[in-house]
C-alpha positions as CSV (number, residue, x, y, z in Angstrom):
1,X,-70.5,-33.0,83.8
2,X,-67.7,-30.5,83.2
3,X,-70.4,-28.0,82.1
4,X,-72.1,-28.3,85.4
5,X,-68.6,-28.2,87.4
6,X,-67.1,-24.9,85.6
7,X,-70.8,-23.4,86.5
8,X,-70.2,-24.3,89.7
9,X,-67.3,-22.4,90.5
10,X,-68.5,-19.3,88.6
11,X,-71.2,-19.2,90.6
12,X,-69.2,-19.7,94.1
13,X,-67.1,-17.0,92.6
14,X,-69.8,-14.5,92.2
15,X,-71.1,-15.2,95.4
16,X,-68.0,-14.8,97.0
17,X,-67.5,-11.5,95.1
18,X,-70.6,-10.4,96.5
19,X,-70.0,-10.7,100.0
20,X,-66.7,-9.5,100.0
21,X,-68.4,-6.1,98.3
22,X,-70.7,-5.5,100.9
23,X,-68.3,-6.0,103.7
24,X,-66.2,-2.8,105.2
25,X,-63.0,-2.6,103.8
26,X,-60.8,-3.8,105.8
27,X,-56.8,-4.9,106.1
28,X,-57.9,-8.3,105.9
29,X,-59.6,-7.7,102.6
30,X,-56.8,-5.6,101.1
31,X,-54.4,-8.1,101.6
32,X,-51.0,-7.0,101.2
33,X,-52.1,-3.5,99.6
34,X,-50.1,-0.3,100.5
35,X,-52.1,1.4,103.1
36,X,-54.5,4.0,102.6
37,X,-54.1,7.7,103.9
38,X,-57.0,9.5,105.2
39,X,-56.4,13.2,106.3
40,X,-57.4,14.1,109.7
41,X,-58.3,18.5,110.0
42,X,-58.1,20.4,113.1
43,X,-57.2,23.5,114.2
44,X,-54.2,23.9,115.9
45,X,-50.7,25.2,115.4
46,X,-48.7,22.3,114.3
47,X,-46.2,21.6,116.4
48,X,-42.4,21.6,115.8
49,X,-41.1,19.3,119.0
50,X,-41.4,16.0,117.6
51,X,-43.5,14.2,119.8
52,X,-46.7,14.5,117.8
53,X,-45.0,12.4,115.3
54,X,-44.3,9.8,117.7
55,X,-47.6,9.3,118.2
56,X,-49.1,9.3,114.6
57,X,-46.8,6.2,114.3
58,X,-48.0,4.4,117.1
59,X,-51.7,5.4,116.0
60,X,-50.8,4.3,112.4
61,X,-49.3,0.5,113.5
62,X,-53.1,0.1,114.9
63,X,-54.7,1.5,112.0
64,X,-53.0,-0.3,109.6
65,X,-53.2,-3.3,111.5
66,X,-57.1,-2.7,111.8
67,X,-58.1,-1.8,108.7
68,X,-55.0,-1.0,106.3
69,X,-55.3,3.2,107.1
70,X,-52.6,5.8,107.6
71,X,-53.3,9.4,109.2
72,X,-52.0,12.1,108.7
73,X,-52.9,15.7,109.8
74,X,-54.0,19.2,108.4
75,X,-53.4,21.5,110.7
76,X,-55.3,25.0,110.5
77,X,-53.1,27.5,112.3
78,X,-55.0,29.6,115.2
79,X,-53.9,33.1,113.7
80,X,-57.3,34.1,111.9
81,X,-58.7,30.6,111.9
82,X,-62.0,30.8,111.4
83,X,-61.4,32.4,107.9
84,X,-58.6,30.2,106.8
85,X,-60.7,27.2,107.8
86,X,-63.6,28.2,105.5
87,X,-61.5,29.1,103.0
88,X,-59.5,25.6,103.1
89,X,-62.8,23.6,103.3
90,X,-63.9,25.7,100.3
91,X,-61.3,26.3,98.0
92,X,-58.6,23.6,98.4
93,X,-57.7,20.9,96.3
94,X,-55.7,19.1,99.0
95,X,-57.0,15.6,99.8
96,X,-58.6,15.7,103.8
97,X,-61.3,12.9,104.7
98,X,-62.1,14.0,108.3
99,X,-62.8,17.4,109.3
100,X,-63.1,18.5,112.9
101,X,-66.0,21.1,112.9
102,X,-68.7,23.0,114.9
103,X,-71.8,24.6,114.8
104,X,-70.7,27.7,117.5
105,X,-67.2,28.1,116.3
106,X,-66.2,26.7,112.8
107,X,-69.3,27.3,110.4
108,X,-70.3,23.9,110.5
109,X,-74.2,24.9,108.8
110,X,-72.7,27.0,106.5
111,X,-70.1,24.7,105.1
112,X,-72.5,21.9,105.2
113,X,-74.5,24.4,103.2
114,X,-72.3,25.2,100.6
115,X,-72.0,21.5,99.5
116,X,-68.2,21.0,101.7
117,X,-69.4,18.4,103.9
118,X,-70.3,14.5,102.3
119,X,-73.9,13.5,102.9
120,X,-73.9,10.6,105.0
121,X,-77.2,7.6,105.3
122,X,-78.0,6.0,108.4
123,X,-76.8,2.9,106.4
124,X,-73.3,4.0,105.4
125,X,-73.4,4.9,109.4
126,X,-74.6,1.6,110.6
127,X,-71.9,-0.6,108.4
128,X,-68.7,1.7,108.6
129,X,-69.1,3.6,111.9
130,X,-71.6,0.6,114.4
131,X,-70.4,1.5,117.5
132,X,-71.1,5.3,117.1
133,X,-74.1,5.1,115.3
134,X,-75.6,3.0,118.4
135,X,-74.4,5.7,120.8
136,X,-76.1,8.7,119.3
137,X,-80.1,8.7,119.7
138,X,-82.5,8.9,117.1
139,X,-83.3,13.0,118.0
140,X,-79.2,13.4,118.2
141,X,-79.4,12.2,114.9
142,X,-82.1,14.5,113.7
143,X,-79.7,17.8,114.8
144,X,-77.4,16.1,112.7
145,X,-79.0,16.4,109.5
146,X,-79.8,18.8,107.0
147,X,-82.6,18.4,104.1
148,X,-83.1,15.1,105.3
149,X,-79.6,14.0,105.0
150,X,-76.8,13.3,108.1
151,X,-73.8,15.7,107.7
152,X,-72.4,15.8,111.3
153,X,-71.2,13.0,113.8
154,X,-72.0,14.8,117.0
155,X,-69.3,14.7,120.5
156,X,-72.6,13.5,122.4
157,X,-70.7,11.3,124.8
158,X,-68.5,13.8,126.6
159,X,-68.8,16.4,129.2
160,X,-68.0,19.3,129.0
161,X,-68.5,22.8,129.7
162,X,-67.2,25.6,127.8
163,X,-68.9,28.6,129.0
164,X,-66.5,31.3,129.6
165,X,-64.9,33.5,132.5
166,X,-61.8,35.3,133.9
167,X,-59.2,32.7,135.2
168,X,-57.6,35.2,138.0
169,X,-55.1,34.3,140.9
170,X,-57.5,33.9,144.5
171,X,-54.2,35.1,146.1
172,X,-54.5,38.0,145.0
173,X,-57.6,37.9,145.5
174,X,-57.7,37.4,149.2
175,X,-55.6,40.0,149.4
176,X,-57.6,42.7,147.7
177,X,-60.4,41.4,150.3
178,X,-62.5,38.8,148.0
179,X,-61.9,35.6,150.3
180,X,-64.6,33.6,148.6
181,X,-63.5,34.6,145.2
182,X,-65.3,36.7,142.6
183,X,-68.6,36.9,142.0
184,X,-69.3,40.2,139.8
185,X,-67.7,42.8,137.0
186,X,-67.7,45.2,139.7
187,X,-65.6,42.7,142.0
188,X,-63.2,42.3,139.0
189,X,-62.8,45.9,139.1
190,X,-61.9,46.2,143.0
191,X,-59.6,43.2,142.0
192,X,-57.8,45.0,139.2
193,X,-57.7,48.2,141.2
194,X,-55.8,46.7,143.8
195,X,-53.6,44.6,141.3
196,X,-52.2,48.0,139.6
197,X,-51.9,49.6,143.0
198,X,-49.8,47.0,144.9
199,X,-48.3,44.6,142.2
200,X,-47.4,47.9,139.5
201,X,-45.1,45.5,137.3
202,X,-48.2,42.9,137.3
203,X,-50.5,43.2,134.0
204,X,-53.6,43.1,135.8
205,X,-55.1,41.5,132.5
206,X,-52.7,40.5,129.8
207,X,-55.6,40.5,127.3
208,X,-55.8,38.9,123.9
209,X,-56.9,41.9,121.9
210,X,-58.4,40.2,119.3
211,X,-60.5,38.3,121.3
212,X,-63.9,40.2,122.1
213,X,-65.5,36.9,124.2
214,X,-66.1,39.6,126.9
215,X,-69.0,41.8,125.5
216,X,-70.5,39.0,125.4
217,X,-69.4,37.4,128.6
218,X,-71.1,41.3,130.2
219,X,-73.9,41.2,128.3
220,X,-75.0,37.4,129.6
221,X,-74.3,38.5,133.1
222,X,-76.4,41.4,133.2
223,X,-79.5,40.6,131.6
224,X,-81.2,36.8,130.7
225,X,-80.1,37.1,126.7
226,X,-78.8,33.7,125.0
227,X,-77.0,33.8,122.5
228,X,-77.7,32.2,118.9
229,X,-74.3,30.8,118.2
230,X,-74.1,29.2,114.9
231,X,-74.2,33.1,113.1
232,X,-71.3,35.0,113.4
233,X,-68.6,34.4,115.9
234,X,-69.6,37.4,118.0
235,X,-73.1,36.0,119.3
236,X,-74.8,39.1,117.8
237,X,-78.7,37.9,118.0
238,X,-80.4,35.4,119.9
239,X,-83.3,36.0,122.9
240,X,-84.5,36.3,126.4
241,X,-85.3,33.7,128.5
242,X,-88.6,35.0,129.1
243,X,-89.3,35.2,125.4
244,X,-86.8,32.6,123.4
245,X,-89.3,33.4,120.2
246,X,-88.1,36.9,119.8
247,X,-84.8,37.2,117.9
248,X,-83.5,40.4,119.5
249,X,-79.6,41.9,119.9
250,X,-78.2,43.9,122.3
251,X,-75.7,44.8,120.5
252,X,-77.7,46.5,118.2
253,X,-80.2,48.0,120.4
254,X,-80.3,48.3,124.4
255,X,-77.8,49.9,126.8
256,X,-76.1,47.2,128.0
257,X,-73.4,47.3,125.6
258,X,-72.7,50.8,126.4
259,X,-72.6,49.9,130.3
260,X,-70.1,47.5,129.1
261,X,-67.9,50.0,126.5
262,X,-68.0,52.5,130.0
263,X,-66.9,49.8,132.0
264,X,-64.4,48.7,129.3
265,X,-62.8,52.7,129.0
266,X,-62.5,52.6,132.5
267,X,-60.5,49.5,132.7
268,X,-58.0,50.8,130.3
269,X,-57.6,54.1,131.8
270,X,-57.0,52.1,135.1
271,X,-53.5,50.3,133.1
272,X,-56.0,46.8,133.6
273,X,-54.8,45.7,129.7
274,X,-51.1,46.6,130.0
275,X,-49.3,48.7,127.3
276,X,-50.1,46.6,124.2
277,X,-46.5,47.4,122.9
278,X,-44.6,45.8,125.7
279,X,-47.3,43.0,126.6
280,X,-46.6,39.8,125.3
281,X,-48.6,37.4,122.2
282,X,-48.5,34.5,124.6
283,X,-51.0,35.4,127.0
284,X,-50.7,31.9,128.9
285,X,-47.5,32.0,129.9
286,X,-46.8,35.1,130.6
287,X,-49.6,33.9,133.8
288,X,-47.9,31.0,134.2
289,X,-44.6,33.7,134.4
290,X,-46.3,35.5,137.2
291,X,-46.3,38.8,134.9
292,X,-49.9,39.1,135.0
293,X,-53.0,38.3,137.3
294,X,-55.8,37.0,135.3
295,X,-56.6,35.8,131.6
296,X,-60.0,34.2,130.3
297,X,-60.9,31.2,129.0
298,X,-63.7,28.7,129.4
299,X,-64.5,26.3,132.7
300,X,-63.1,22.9,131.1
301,X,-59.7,24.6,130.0
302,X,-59.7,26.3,133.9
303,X,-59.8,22.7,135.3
304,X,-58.1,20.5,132.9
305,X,-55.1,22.9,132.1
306,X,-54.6,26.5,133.7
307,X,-55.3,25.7,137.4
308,X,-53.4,22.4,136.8
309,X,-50.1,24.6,135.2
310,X,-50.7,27.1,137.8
311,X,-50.5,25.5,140.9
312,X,-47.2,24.4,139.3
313,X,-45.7,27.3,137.7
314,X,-47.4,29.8,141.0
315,X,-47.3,27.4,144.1
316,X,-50.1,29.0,146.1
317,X,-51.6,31.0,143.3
318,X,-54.6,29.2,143.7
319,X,-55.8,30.0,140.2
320,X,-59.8,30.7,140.0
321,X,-62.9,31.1,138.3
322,X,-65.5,33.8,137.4
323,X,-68.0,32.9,134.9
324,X,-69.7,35.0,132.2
325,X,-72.9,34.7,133.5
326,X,-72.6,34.4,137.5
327,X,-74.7,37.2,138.5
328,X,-78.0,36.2,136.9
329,X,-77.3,32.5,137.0
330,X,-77.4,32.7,133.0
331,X,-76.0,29.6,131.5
332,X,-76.0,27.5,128.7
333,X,-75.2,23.6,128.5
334,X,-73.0,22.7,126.2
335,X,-74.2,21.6,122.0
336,X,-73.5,18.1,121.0
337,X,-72.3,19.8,118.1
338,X,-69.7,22.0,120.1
339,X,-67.6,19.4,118.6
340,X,-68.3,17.5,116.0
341,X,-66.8,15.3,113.2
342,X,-67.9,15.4,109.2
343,X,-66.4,14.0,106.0
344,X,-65.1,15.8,103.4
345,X,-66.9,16.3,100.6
346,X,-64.3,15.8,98.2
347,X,-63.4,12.9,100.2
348,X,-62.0,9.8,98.1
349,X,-62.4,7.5,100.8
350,X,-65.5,8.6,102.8
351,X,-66.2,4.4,103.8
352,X,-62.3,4.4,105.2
353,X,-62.7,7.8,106.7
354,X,-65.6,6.7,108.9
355,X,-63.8,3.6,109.5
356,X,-61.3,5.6,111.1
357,X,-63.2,7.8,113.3
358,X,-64.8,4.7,114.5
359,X,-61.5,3.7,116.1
360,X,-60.4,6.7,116.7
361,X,-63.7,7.2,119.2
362,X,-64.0,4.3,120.2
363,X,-61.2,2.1,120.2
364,X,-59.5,2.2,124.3
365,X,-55.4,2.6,122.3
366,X,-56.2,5.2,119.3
367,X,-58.7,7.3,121.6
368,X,-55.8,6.8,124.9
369,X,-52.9,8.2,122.2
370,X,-55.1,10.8,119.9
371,X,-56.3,12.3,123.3
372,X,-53.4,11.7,125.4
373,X,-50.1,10.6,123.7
374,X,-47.7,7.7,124.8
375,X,-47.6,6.3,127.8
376,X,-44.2,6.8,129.9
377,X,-43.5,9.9,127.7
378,X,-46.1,12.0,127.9
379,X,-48.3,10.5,131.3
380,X,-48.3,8.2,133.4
381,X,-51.7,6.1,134.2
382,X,-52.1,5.8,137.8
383,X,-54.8,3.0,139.4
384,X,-56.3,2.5,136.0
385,X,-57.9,6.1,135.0
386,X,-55.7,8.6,136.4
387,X,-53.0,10.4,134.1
388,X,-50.1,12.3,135.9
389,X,-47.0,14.1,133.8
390,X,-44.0,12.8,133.7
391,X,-41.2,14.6,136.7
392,X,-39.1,14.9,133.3
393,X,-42.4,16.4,131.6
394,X,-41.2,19.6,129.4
395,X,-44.6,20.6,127.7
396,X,-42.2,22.7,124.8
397,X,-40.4,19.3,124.7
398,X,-42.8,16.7,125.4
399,X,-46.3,18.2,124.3
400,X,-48.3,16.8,121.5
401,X,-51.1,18.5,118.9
402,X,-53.7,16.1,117.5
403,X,-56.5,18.6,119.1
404,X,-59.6,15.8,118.5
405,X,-62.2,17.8,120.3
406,X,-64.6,15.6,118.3
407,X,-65.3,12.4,119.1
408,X,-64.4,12.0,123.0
409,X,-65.7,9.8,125.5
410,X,-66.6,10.0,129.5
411,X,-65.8,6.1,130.1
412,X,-62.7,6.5,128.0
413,X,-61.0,9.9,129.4
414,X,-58.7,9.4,131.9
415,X,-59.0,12.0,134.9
416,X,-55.8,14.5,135.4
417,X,-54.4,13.9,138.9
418,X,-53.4,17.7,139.0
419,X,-56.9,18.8,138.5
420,X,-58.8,20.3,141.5
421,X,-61.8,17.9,142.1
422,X,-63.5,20.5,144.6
423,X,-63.1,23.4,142.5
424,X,-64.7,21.5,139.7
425,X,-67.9,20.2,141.2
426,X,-68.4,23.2,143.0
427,X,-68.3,25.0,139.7
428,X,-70.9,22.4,138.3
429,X,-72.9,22.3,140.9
430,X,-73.6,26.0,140.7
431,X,-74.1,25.4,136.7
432,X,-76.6,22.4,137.1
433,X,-78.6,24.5,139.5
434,X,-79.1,27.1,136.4
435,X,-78.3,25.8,133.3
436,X,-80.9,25.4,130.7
437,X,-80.1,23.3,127.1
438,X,-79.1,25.2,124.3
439,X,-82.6,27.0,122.9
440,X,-81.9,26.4,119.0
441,X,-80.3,22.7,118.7
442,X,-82.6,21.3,116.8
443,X,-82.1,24.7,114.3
444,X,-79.9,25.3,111.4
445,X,-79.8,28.3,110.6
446,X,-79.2,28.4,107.0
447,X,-77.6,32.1,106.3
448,X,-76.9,31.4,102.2
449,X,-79.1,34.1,101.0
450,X,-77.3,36.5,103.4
451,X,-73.4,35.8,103.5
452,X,-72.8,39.0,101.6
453,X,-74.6,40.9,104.8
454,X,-72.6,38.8,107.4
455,X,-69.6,39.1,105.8
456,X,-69.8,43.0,106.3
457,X,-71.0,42.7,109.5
458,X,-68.3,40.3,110.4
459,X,-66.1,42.9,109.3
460,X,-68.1,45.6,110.8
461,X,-67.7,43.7,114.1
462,X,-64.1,43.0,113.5
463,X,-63.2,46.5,113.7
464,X,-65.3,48.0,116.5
465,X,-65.6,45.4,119.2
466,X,-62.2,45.3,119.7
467,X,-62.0,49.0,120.1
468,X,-65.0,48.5,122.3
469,X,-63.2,45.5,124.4
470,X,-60.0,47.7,125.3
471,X,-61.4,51.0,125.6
472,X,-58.9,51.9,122.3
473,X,-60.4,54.8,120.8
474,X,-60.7,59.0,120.3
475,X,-63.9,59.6,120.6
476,X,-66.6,59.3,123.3
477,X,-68.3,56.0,124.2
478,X,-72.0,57.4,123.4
479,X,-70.3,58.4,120.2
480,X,-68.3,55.0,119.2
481,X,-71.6,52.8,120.3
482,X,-73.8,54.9,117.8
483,X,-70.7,54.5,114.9
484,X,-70.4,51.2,115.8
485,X,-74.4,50.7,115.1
486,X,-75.0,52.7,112.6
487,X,-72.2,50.4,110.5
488,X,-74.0,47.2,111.1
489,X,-77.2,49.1,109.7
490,X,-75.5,50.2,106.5
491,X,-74.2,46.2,106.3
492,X,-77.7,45.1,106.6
493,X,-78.1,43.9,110.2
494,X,-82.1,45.0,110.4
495,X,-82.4,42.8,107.2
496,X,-80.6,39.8,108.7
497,X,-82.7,40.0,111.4
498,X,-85.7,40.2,109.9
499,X,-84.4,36.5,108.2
500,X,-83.3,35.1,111.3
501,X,-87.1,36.2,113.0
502,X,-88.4,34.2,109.9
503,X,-86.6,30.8,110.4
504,X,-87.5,30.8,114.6
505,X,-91.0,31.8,113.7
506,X,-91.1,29.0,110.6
507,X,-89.8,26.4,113.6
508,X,-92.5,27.2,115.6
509,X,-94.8,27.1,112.9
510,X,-94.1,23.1,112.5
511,X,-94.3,22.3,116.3
């Protein structure tokens, strides 16, 4: 009888062993353990004020209450990201868990590629992230996954729309005789004309220099091309609308990119980029300052920040839009995988990272202070879904930077009373009637056999286009488009091509 007893309890013992093992590890289940910390990347500057600390703890008390996790934060500085981010996800031995990524501006193929990304199952998915796993649909999924396996947890519940444009002031605009705004390049020429002619200590366009989003934002207006956005950061090939099958580059071949270097020369010669000696690195403010009249960004950073700063810092500004694109209606919704969250490869805790995300998407308190901060210091909620800034609100004092551009939610976003309703859905409206989904989602481009070739034309690119952007050079235009081309030849741009043609043709092949 004591036999049978002792088996017994073994036997409860190993059942209860058993279940515990294929539950998620929770707080409950580690007892009184010392939490766990899972590292959280973005890029970002990280801040120096204070608050963002503030609000890690409050995030932490809830994780650790949850399910026995601490985060903390990697940040990858904006100076040259792209590089140091590829280079951290590559080479570093630090411990990070969650990694903020994208296929159109942070390598997201390649690094999942080159083996920096964890391979996640549909099962792992279903037990350690359940609430997103049921939001993302089966063909979601299947953009997510490379060789059969799920590397990417796609931002498919949020709207946004990040096509790009010149944030100017409309009234200045009114006054240089554009009462319903801009609508062309040549308008924004009149407008910067006028600018250096009546406001002469106003930088018409206090450029970032580095940035080269406007070839591209000239090419897409003038013609029907759409850009491939997962190779390079420059948007070199992609294809007409009326032929999507072609891979084709008009920066390569074409005249539109010498309309646009002419247009560019012209500009400087005008004063529209300022002296690049005396203008200043922080492009933003120096708007906000009143020291220039325009500066471009994207449509969801218009609305949800500029014109909102704006109308403060410029009462009757009126801050507006011209999109890259306008003219020819040409316009791209945004990729799921604009933003997007994977696991580190080198991950110790890839269970407890997805764990995390799962809260930190979809629980109302971590996604309220990841994507917003604390309550009374930095907003206050108004009628339920309305955020307003403190009247104390200092953004150098009171800011945070936890930048999760990945896992953000429509029914959980709270709506900025600053932000100009109108201007937004007239914008959208004018997008919906045009916009067409991205042609290559359900492609991934894999480049591996080529990264020697587009890392000389990255640096090909890195040296001209800017010199193409600002109009900063010797020689002619005829003569620093053919330089400009004949470097991307000698880097192996025809052969790259050639590669990309292959993988759209092999696609179409399948269908």
């Amino acid at each position: 009888m004591k036999e049978k007893v002792l088996s017994l309890i073994l036997m409860m013992c190993v059942a209860v062993n058993l279940v515990s093992c294929s539950l998620p590890i929770s707080g409950q289940i580690q007892g009184d353990s010392e939490p766990t910390t899972i590292v959280y990347l973005t890029v970002g500057d990280k801040p120096t004020n204070g608050q963002t600390e503030k609000v890690i703890e409050a995030l932490n008390k809830i994780l650790i209450d949850k399910i026995n996790v601490k985060l903390d934060v990697y940040y990858i500085s904006w100076t040259d990201y792209l590089e140091k981010y590829d280079q951290v996800l590559e080479y570093s031995d630090e411990q990070i868990d969650l990694i903020g990524t994208s296929t159109d501006w942070l390598d997201a193929w390649k690094n999942v590629t080159e083996g920096n990304f964890y391979p996640l199952t549909e099962d792992m998915l279903k037990q350690y992230c359940p609430e997103t796993y049921a939001s993302v649909s089966a063909d979601e999924w299947e953009s997510c996954k490379y060789e059969g396996n799920i590397y990417l947890i796609p931002e498919n519940q949020y709207t946004q729309w990040t096509n790009h444009g010149f944030i100017y002031r409309g009234d200045l605009a009114t006054e240089a005789g554009f009462e319903e705004g801009i609508h062309s390049w040549e308008d924004m020429t009149t407008f910067f004309k006028y600018v250096v002619k009546a406001y002469p200590n106003v930088i018409p366009w206090d450029a970032d220099r580095s940035s080269t989003n406007s070839a591209q934002g000239y090419i897409v207006s003038k013609t029907d091309f759409v850009p491939i956005l997962e190779i390079t950061d420059y948007g070199l090939w992609g294809a007409y609308k009326d032929d999507l099958d072609t891979v084709v580059s008009p920066y390569y071949e074409g005249n539109e990119l010498s309309s646009f270097a002419n247009l560019m020369r012209k500009w400087e010669r005008m004063g529209v980029f300022g002296n690049p000696e005396e203008t200043s690195n922080d492009y933003t403010t120096g708007f906000y300052l009143g020291e220039s009249a325009c500066i471009e960004h994207h449509t969801n950073m218009y609305i949800e920040d500029r014109k909102p700063n704006m109308d403060i810092a410029q009462p009757g500004s009126r801050a507006m839009f011209f999109w890259f694109g306008e003219e020819r209606g040409n316009i791209v919704r945004t990729s799921i995988l604009h933003g997007a969250m994977a696991i580190s490869a080198r991950s110790q805790y890839p269970e407890l990272a997805l764990q995390t995300y799962e809260l930190l998407r979809n629980d109302a308190q971590c996604s309220r202070l990841i994507n917003y901060g604390i309550e009374g210091q930095q907003y206050i909620l108004e009628d339920g879904n309305i955020f307003r800034r403190p009247d104390s609100y200092n953004n150098d004092l009171d800011s945070i930077t936890l930048n999760f551009w990945w896992g953000r939610r429509d029914d959980l976003a709270l709506l900025n009373s600053a932000r100009d309703n109108y201007a937004y859905e007239h914008l959208t409206r004018q997008y919906e009637q045009s916009a067409i989904d991205y042609p290559w989602e359900d492609m991934h481009f894999d480049m591996t056999g080529y990264s020697k070739e587009l890392d000389k034309i990255n640096v090909v690119c890195g040296k001209y286009l800017p010199m193409i952007c600002y109009g900063d050079y010797d020689c002619t235009v005829d003569e620093i488009i053919k330089e400009f081309r004949q470097a991307l030849k000698d880097a192996g741009f025809e052969e790259v091509t050639e590669y990309i043609q292959s993988q759209v043709d092999a696609r179409e092949d399948k269908k």
